[in-house]
NUSEGU-240814 format. One record per residue (C-alpha): x, y, z. Coordinates in pm, whole numbers, always signed. Example, Ala and Ser with C-alpha at 12.3 -4.5 7.8 and 13.67 -1.06 7.14 Angstrom:
! NUSEGU-240814
<site px="+1230" py="-450" pz="+780"/>
<site px="+1367" py="-106" pz="+714"/>
! end
This chain:
! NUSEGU-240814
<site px="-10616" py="-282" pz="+6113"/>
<site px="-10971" py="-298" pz="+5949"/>
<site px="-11123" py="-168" pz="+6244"/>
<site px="-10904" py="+157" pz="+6230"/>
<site px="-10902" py="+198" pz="+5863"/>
<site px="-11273" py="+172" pz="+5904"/>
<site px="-11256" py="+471" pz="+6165"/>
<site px="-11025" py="+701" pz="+5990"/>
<site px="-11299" py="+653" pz="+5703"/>
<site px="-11549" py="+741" pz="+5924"/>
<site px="-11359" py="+1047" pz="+6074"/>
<site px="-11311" py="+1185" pz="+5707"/>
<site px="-11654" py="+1147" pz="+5583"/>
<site px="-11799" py="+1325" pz="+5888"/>
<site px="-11573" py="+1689" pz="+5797"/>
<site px="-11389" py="+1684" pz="+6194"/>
<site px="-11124" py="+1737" pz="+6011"/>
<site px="-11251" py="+2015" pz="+5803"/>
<site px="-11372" py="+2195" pz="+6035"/>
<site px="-11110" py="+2154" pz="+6302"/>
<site px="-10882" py="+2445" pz="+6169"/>
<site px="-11246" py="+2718" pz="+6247"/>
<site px="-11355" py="+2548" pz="+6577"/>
<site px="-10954" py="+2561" pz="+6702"/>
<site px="-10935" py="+2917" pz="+6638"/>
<site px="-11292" py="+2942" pz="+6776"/>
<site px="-11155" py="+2777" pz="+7105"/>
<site px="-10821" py="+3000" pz="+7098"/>
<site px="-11081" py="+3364" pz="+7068"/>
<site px="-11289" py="+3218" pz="+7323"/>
<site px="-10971" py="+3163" pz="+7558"/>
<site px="-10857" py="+3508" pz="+7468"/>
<site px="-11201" py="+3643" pz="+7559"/>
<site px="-11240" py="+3489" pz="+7893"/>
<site px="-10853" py="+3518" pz="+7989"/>
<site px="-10931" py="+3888" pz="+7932"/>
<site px="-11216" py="+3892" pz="+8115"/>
<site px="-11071" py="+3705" pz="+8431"/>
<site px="-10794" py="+3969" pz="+8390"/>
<site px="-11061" py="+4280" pz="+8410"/>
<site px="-11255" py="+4125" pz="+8716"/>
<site px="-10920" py="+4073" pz="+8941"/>
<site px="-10817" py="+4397" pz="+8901"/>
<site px="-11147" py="+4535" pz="+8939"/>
<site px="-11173" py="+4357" pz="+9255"/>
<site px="-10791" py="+4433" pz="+9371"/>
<site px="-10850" py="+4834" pz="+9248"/>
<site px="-11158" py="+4870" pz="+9494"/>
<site px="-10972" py="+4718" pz="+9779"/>
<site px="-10629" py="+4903" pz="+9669"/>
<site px="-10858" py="+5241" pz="+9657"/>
<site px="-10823" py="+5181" pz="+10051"/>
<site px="-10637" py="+4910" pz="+10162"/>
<site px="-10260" py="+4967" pz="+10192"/>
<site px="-10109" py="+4589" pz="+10025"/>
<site px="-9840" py="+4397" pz="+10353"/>
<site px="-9622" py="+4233" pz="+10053"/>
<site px="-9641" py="+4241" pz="+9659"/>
<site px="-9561" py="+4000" pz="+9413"/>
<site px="-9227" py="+4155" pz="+9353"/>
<site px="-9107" py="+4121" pz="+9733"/>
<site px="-9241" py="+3735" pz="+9697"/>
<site px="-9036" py="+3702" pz="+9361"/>
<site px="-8711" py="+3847" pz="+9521"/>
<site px="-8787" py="+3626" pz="+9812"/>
<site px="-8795" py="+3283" pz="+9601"/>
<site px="-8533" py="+3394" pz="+9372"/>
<site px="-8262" py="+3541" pz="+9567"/>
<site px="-8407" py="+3492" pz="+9952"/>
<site px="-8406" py="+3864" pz="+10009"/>
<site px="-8564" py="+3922" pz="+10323"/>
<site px="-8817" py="+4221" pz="+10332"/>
<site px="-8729" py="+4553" pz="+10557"/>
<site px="-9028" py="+4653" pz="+10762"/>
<site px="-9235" py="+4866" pz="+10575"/>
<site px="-9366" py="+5204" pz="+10659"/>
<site px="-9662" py="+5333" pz="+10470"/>
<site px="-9626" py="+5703" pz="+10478"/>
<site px="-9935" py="+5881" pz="+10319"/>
<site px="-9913" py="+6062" pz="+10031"/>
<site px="-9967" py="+6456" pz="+10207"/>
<site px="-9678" py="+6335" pz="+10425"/>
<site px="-9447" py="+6293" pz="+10141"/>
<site px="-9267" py="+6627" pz="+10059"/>
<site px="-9369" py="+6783" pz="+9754"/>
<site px="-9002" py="+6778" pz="+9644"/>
<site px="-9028" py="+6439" pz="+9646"/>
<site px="-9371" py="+6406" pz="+9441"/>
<site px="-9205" py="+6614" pz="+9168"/>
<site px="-8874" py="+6427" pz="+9113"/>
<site px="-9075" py="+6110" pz="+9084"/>
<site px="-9293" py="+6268" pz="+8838"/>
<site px="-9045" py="+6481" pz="+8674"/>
<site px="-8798" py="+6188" pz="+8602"/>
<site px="-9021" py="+5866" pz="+8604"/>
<site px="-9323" py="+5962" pz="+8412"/>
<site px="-9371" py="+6368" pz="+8311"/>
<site px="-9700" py="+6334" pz="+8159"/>
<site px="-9855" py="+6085" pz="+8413"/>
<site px="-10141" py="+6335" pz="+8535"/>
<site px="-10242" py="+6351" pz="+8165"/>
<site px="-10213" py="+6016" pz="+7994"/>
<site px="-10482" py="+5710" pz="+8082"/>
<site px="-10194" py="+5497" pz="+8242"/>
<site px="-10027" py="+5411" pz="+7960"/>
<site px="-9830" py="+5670" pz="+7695"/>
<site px="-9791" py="+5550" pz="+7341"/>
<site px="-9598" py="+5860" pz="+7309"/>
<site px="-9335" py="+5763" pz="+7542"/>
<site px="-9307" py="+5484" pz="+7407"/>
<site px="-9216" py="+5623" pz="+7080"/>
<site px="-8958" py="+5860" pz="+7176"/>
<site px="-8765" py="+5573" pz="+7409"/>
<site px="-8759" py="+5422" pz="+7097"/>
<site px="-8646" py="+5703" pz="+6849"/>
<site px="-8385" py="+5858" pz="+7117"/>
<site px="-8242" py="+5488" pz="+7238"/>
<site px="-8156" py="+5448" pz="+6845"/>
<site px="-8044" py="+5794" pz="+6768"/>
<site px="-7785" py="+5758" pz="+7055"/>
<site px="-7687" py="+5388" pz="+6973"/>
<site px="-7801" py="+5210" pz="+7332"/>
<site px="-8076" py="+5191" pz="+7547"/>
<site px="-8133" py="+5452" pz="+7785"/>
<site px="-8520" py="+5540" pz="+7779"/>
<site px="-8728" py="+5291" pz="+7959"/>
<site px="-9093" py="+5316" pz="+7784"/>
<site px="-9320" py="+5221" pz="+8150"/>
<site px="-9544" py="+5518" pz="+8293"/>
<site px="-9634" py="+5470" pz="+8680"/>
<site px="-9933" py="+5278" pz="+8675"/>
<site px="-9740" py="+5020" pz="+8475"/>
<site px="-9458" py="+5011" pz="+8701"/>
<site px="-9707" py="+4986" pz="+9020"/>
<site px="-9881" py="+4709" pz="+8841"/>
<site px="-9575" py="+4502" pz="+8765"/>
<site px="-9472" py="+4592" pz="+9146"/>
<site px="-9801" py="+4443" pz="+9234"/>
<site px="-9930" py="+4177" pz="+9086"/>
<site px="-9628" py="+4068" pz="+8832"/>
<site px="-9243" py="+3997" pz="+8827"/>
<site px="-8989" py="+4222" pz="+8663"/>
<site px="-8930" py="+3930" pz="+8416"/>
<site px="-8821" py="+4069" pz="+8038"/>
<site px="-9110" py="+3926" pz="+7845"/>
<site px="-9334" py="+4048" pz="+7614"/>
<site px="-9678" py="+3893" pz="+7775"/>
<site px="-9581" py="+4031" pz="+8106"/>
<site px="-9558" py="+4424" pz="+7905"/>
<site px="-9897" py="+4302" pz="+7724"/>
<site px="-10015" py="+4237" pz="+8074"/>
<site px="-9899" py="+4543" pz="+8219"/>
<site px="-10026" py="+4752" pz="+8027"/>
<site px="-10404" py="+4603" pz="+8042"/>
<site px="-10377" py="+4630" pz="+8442"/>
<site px="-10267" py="+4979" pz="+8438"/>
<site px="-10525" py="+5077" pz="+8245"/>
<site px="-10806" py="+4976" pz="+8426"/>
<site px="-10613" py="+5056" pz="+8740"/>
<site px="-10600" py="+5389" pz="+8594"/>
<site px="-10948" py="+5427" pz="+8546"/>
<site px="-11038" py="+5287" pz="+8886"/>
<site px="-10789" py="+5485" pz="+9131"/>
<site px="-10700" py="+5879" pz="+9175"/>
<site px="-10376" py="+5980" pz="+9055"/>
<site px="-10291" py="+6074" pz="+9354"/>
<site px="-10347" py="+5716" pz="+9508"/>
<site px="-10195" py="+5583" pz="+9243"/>
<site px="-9883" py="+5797" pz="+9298"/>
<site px="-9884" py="+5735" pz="+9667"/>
<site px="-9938" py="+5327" pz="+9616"/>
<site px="-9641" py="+5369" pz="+9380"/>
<site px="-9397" py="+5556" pz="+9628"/>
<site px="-9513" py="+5300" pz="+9901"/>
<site px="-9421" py="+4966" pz="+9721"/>
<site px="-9136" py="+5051" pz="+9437"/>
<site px="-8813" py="+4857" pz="+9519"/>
<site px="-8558" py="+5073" pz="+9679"/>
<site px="-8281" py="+4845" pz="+9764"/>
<site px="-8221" py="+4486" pz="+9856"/>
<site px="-8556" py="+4410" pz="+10063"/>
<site px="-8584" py="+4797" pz="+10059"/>
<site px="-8969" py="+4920" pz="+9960"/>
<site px="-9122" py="+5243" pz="+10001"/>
<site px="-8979" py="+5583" pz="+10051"/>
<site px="-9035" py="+5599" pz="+10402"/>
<site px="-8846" py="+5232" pz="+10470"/>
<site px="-8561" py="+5400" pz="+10194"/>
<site px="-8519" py="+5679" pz="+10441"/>
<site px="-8462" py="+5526" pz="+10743"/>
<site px="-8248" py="+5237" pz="+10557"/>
<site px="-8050" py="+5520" pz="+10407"/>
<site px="-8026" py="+5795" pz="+10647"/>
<site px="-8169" py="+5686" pz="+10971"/>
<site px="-8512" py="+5915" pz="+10986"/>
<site px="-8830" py="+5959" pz="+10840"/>
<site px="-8916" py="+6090" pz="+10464"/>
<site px="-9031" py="+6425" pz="+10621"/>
<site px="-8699" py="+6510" pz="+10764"/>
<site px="-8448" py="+6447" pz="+10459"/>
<site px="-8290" py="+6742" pz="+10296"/>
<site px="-8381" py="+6840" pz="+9925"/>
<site px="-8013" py="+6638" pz="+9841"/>
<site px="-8110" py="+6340" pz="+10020"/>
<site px="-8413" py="+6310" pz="+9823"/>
<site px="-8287" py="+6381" pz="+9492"/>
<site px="-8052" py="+6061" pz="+9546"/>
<site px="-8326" py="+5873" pz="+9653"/>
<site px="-8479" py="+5984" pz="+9351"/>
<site px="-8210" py="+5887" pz="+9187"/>
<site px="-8148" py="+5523" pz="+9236"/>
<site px="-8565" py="+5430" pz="+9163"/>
<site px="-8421" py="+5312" pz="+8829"/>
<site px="-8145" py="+5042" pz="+9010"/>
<site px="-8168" py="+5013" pz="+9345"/>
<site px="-8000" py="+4655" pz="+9373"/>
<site px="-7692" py="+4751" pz="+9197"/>
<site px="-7647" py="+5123" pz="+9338"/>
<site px="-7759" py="+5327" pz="+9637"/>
<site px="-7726" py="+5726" pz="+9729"/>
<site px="-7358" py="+5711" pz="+9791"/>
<site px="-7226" py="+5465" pz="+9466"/>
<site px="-7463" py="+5602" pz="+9259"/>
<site px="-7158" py="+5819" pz="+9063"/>
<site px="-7014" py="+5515" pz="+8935"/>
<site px="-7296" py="+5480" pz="+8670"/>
<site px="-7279" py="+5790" pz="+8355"/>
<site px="-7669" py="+5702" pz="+8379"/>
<site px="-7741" py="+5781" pz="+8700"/>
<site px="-7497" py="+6069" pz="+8753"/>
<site px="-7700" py="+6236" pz="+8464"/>
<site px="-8008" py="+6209" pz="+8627"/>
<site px="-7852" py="+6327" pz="+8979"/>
<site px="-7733" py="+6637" pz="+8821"/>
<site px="-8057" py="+6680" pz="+8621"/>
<site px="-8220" py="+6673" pz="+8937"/>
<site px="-7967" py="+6921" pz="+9098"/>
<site px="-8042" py="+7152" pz="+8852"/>
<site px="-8411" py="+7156" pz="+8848"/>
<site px="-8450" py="+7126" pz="+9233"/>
<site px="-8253" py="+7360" pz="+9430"/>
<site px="-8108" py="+7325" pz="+9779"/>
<site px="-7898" py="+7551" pz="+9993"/>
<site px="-7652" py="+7274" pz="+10026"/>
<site px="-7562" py="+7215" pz="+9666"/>
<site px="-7213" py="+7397" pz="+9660"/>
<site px="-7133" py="+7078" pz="+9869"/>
<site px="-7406" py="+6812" pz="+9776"/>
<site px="-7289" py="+6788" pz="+9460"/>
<site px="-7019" py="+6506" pz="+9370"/>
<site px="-7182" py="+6321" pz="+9090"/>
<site px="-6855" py="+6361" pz="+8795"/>
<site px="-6916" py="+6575" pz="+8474"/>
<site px="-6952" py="+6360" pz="+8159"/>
<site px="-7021" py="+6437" pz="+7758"/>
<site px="-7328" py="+6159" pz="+7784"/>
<site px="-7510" py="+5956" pz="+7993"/>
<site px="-7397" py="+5590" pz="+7953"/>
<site px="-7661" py="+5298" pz="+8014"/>
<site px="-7639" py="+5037" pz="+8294"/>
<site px="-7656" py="+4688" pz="+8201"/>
<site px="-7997" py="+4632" pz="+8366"/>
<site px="-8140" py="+4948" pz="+8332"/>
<site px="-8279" py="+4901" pz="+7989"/>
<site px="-8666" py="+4900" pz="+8104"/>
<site px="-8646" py="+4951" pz="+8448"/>
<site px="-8903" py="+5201" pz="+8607"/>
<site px="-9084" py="+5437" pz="+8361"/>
<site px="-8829" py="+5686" pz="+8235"/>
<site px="-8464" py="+5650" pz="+8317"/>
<site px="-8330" py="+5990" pz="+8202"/>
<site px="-8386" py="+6354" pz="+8250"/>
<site px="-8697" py="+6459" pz="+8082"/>
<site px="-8894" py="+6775" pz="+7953"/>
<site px="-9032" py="+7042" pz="+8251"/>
<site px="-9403" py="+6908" pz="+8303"/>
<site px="-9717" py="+7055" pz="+8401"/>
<site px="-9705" py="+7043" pz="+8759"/>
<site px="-9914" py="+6776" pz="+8926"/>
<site px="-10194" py="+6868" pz="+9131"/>
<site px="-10150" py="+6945" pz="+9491"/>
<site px="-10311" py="+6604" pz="+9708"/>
! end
């Protein structure tokens, strides 16, 4: 007992304890710093590889592999100038309008999710732009926490920074999740209709379009069983014409869009938004 009386003495009379309270939040900036740092070289590293290197498998189809054994469709990488135009704008239009003008994150957005999801009493805005949905696609899981969004964000800035729009746009339509072991647009066309992206009628891509924001619970043809998505089908069908909408169109009229259960911050937008600027031709 003397001998550890005679240390506590010791410990008090030298000020550890004193100072502990500085040096811990000393340690705790200098973990911030360097956890920050790690963060900024990886995705330096992975954006100069990404720039040309089209990814076999993301974090996402490893997540849905060890969580619910999905098995993974073959992937088909279809370039970006291969992609119909149609297709480029729906994504845009209805995902995230202002992507060729914000820095790969909008505040703005952000802000109005907020301000229209509490006007109309439920969530129906997701806040994500692009680059943060490709970087969650990438290199995080679609977990509900705030460090992943913290996270997110960070990587989507720099990715922003570091890659074209346009091959950010293109990595994004080659890895988003478009149905149970379902990624890319051109493995969603064949899964859904049995032929490449190039071949699909305006329709068939608007309902592509149209299930970005829950592909595991809906696909083209049950989409009309969610208000949510019928509103952004017929959003869609009214801003992107086709010959065949006197018959295309089946999604049922409603006074309002209703929210899905798990569609609360899904991909970057989830409802019909403002016309945009249109997006520079690839």
């Amino acid at each position: 007992m003397a001998l550890l009386r005679d240390a506590c003495r010791t410990v008090l009379a030298s000020g550890v304890i004193r100072r502990l309270p500085g040096r811990l939040a000393r340690v705790l900036l200098a973990c911030f710093l360097l956890g920050h740092a790690a963060l900024a070289v990886f995705v330096l590293f992975a954006s100069i590889a990404l720039a040309r290197w089209n990814p076999p498998v993301t974090a996402l189809m490893v997540y849905r592999r060890l969580t619910a054994g999905q098995k993974t469709v073959a992937m088909r990488f279809v370039p970006l100038r291969q992609i119909p135009r149609s297709a480029r704008d729906m994504v845009v239009r209805l995902e995230d309008f202002k992507f060729f003008q914000h820095g790969g994150i909008e505040f703005g957005a952000i802000r109005d999710a907020y301000l229209v999801n509490k006007s109309i009493g439920y969530t129906l805005y997701g806040g994500s732009t692009i680059p943060q949905q490709l970087a969650r696609n990438l290199f995080l899981t679609p977990r509900k926490i705030y460090l992943r969004k913290y996270v997110e964000a960070l990587i989507a800035v720099e990715m922003d920074l570091l890659l074209s729009k346009n091959r950010i746009l293109e990595l994004y339509l080659n890895n988003i999740e478009w149905g149970r072991g379902v990624y890319g647009i051109g493995a969603a066309a064949l899964h859904y209709y049995g032929t490449g992206i190039g071949n699909l009628s305006v329709d068939q891509i608007r309902r592509l379009v149209t299930i970005i924001t829950n592909p595991l619970r809906y696909n083209v043809d049950t989409f009309t069983r969610s208000r949510q998505m019928a509103a952004r089908y017929r959003y869609l069908v009214s801003r992107f014409a086709d010959p065949s909408d006197a018959q295309a169109s089946d999604a049922p009229a409603s006074d309002a869009p209703a929210s899905d259960a798990q569609a609360s911050d899904a991909q970057a937008s989830d409802a019909p938004q403002p016309a945009a600027p249109k997006p520079p031709t690839p």
